[in-house]
C-alpha positions in Angstrom: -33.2 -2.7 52.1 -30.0 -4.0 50.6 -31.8 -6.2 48.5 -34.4 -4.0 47.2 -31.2 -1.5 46.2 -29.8 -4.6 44.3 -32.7 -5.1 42.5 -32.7 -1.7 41.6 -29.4 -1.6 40.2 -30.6 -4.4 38.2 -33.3 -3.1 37.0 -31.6 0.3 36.3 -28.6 -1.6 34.2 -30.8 -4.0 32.1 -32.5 -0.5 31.4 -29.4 1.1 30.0 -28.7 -2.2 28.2 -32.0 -2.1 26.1 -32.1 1.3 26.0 -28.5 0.8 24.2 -29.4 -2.1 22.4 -32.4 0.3 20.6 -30.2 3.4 20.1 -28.2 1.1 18.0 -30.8 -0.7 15.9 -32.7 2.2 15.0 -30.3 3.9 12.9 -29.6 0.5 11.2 -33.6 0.1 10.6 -33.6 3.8 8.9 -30.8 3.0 7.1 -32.0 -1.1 5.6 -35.5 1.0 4.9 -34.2 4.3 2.6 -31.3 1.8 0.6 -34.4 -0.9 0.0 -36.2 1.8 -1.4 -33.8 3.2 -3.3 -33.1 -0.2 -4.6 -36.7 -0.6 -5.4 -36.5 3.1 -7.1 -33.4 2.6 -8.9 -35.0 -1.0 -10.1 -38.2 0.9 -11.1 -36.4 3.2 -13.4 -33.6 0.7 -15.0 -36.6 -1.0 -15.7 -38.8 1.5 -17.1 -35.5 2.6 -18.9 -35.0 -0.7 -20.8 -38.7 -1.3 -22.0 -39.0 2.7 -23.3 -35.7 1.9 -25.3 -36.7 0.4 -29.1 -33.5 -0.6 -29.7 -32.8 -2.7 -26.5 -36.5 -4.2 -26.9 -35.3 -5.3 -30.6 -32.0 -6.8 -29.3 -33.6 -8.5 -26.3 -36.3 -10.0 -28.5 -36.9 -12.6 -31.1 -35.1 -12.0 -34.6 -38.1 -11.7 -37.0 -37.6 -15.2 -38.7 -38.3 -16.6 -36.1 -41.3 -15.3 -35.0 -42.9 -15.8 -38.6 -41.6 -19.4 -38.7 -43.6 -19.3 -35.0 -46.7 -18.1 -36.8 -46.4 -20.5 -39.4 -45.9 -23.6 -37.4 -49.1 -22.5 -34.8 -51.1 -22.3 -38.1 -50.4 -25.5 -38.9 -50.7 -27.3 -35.6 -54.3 -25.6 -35.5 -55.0 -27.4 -39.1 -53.8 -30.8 -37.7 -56.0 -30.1 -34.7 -58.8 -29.5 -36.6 -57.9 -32.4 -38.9 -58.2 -35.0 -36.0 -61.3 -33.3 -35.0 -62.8 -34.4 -37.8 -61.3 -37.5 -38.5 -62.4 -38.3 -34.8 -65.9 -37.4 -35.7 -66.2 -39.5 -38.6 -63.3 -42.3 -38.9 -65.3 -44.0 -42.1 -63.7 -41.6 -43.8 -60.3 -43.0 -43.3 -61.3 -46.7 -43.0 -62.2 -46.7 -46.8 -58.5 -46.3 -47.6 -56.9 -48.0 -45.1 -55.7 -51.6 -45.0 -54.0 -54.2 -42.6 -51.9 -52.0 -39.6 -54.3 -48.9 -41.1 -57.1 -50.9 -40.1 -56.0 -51.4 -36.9 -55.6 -47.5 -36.8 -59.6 -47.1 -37.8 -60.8 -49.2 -35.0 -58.7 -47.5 -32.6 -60.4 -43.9 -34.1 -63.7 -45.4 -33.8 -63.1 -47.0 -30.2 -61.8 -43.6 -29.2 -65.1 -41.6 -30.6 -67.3 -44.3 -28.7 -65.5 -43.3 -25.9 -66.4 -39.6 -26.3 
């Protein structure tokens, strides 16, 4: 009987020890949950905030000149692309002009259009 009593007891304290341990970590749960979400709120808004507001868009972004030197310079990347397309295409073209080391620069056109 004894040890049925001590088992018991055992029993009963390892109760009250989680029964503790989860009184404790429940409040701390509520608590992490509402300041994450507040956090999330509060990032929510500052950045809602910051994209409504003109004048902290035009600080944050590019000054104009360089966006239009941005335009310019994808404009004429796409003409060198197309350039090449064509050169690629027909590399007689530059062949006829073309002598010694710019020979060597035909053949290589033409081996790379065989290639294709």
């Amino acid at each position: 009987m004894a040890f049925i009593k001590e088992i018991r007891e055992r029993i009963d304290e390892y109760f009250r020890i989680v029964l503790r341990s989860v009184r404790d970590c429940v409040p701390k749960q509520v608590g992490y949950f509402l300041v994450q979400k507040s956090q999330d709120k509060l990032q929510q808004d500052l950045w809602h905030r910051i994209n409504s507001n003109e004048r902290i868009a035009g600080m944050l972004g590019e000054p104009p000149s360089v966006t239009e030197r941005r335009k310019q310079l994808s404009a004429t990347i796409s003409t060198l692309r197309n350039a090449l397309k064509v050169i690629q295409r027909d590399p007689d073209i530059t062949s006829a002009g073309m002598d010694g080391a710019d020979g060597e620069l035909a053949q290589e056109l033409r081996r790379m259009q065989l290639e294709e």
